[in-house]
TORDODO-15504 format. One line per field, with one value per residue: residue number from 1; residue in three letters; z, x, y of N, C-alpha, C in turn. Coordinates in nm, 4 decimals. Atoms other than C-alpha are relative to their C-alpha. Layout:
! TORDODO-15504
resi: [NUM	...]
resn: [ALA	...]
n_zz: [Z	...]
n_xx: [X	...]
n_yy: [Y	...]
ca_zz: [Z	...]
ca_xx: [X	...]
ca_yy: [Y	...]
c_zz: [Z	...]
c_xx: [X	...]
c_yy: [Y	...]
***
This chain:
! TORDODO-15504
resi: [1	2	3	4	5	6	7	8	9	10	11	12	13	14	15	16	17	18	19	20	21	22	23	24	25	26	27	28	29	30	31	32	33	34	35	36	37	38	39	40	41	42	43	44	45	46	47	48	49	50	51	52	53	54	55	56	57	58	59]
resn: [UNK	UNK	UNK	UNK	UNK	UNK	UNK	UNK	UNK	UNK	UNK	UNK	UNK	UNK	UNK	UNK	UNK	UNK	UNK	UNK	UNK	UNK	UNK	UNK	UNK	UNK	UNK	UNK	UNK	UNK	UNK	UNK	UNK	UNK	UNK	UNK	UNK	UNK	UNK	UNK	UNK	UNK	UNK	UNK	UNK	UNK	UNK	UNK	UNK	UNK	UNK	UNK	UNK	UNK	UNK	UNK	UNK	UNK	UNK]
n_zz: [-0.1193	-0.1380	-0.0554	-0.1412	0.0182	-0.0849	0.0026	-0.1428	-0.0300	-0.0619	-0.1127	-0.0420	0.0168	-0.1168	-0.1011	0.0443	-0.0436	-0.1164	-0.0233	0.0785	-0.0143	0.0604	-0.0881	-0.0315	0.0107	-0.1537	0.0220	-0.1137	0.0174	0.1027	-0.0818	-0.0345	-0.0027	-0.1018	0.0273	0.0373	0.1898	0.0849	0.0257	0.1116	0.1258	-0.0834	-0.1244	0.0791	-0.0559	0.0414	0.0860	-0.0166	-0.0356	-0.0576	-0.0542	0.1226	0.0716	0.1584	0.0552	-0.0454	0.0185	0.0321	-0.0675]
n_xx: [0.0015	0.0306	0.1450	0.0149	0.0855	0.1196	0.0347	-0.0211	0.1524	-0.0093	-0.0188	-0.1416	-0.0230	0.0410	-0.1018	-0.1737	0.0236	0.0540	-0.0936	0.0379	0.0811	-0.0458	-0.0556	0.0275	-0.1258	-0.0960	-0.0160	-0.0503	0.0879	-0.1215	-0.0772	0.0595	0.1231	0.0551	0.1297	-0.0386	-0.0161	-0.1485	-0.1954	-0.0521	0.0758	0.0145	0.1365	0.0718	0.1062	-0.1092	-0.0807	-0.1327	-0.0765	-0.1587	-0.0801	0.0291	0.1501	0.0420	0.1300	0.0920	0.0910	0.1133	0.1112]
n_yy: [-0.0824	0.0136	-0.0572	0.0973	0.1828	-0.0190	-0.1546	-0.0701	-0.0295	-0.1091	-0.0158	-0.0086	-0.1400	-0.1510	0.0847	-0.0523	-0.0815	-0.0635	-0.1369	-0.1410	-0.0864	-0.1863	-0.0620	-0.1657	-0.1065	-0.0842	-0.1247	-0.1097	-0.1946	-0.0725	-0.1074	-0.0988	-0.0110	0.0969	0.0668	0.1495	0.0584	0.0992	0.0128	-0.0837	-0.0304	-0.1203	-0.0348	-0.0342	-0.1139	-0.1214	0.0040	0.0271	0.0923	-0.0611	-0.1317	-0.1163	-0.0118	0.0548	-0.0449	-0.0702	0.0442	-0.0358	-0.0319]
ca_zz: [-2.3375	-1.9660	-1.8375	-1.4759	-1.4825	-1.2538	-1.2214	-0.8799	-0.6527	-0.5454	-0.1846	-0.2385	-0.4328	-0.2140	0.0646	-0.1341	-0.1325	0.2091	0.2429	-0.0750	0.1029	0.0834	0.3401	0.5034	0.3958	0.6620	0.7188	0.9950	1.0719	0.9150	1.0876	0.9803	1.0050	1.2002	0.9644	0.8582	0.4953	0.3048	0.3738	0.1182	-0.0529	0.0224	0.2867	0.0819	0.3325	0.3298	0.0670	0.2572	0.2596	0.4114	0.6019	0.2076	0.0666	-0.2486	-0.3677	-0.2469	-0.1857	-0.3618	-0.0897]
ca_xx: [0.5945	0.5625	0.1908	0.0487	-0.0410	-0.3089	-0.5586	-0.5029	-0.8012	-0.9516	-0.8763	-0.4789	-0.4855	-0.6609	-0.4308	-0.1138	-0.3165	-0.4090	-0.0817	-0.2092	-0.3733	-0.4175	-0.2201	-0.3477	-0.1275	0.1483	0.0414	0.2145	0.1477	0.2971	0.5636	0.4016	0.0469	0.0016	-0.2609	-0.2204	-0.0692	0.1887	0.5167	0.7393	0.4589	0.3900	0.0970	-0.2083	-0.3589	-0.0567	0.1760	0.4961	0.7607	1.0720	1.0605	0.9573	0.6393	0.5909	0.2628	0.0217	-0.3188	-0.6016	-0.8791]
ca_yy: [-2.9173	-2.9789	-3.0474	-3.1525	-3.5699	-3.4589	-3.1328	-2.9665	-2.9642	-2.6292	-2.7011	-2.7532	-2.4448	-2.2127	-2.3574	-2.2379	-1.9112	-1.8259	-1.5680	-1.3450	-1.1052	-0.6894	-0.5213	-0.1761	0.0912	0.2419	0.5764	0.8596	1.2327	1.4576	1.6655	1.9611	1.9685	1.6381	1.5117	1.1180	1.0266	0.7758	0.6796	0.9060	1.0611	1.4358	1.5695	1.5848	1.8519	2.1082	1.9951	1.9081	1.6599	1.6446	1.9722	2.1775	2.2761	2.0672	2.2287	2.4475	2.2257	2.3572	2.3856]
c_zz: [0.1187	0.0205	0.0691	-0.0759	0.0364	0.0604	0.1966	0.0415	0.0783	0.1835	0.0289	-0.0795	0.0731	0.1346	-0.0404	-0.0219	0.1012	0.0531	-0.1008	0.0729	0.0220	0.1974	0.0210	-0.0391	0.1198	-0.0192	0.1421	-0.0445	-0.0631	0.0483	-0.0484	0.0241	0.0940	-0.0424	-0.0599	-0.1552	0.0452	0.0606	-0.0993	-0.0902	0.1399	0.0439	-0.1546	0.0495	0.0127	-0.0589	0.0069	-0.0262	0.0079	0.0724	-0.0659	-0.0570	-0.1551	-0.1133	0.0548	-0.0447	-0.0470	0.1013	0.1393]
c_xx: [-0.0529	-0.1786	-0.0488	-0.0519	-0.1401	-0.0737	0.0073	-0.0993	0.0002	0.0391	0.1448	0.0308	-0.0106	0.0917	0.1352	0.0113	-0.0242	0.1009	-0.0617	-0.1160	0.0330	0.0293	-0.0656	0.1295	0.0365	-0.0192	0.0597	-0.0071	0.1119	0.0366	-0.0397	-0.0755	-0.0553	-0.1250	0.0725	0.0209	0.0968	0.1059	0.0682	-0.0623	-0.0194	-0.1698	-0.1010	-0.0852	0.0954	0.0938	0.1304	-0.0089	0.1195	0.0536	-0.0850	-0.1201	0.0508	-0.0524	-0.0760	-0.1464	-0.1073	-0.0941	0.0692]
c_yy: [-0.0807	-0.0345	-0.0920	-0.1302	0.0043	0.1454	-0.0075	0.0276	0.1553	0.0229	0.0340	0.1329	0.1031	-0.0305	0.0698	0.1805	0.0794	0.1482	0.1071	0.0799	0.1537	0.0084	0.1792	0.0698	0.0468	0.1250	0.0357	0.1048	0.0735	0.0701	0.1031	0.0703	-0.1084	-0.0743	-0.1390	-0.0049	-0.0866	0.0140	0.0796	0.0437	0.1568	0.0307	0.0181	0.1270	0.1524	-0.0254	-0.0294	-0.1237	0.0158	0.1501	0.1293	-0.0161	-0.0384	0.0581	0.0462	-0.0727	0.1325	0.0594	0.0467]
***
């Protein structure tokens, strides 16, 4: 099997890392309540998406 000639120093590694990083999630309001959630995930504060009540929140 394959295996490096030479170990890779932590500098040229972290270097080939500098793009992995966490992204904030995209949130917008929600056309029917106007409170902030997810992209294609339904309102967690009144239960829509797309227009239709999903689920009736709890509280």
């Amino acid at each position: 099997m394959a295996h490096p000639k030479r170990r890779i120093s932590k500098s040229r590694r972290d270097k080939r890392r500098t793009h992995y990083k966490a992204s904030a999630p995209t949130l917008t309001a929600c056309s029917n309540c106007g409170e902030m959630k997810l992209n294609h995930r339904a309102c967690p504060s009144c239960g829509y998406y797309a227009g239709r009540s999903m689920f009736v929140p709890e509280s």
